[in-house]
N, C-alpha and C positions, 0 to 999 in steps of 0.2 A: 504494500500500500504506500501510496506516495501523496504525501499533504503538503500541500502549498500553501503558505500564509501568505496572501498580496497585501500592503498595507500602501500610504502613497512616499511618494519621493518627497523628502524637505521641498524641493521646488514648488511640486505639485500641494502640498500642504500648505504656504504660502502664499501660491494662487487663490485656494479655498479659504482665505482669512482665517486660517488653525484650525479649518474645520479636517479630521481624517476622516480615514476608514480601514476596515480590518474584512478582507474574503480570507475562506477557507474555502482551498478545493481539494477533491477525493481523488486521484487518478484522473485528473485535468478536471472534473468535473463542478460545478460550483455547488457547494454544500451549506456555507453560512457565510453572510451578508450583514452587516450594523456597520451605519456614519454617523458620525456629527450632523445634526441638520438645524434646523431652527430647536432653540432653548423647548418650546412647548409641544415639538414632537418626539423627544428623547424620552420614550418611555416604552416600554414592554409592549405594549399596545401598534407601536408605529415605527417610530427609525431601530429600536433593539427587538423586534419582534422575533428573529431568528435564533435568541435564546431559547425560547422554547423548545428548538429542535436539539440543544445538547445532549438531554438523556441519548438522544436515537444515536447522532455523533460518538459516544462515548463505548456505547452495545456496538459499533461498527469496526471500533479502534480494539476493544475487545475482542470481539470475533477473530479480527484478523491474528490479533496473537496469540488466542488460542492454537488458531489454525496454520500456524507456526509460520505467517507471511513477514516477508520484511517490513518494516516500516521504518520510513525515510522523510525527511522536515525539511521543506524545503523555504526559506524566507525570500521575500523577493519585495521591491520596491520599485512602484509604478509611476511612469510619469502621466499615465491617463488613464482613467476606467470606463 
């Protein structure tokens, strides 16, 4: 299993007025998503709502090392998303 954390480039985080973001993907695939967006939509509800999916993320990261796959971290910093 190969996770990619995308988060943005200083450049790109300074374009967005210190607004970031944080992807997780699975084997290229996008799996969790949350940004900074306006003050009154940072909530569980709307820009972090892909917390909810951690339980499942976490049964996935376990499976795999049961099932005795590699699993490999990959960070990376974007200048666009």
């Amino acid at each position: 299993m190969k996770v990619t954390v995308k988060s943005l480039s200083e450049k790109l985080y300074e374009k967005r007025d210190c607004r970031d973001m944080l992807e997780i993907l699975i084997d290229g695939k996008s799996s969790f998503t949350v940004f900074d967006g306006e003050p009154e939509d940072a909530t569980l509800a709307r820009d972090f709502n892909d917390c909810w999916s951690i339980p499942g993320l976490m049964r996935v990261a376990f499976d795999a090392g049961k099932n005795g796959e590699d699993f490999e971290v990959e960070n990376v910093n974007v200048d666009e998303f």
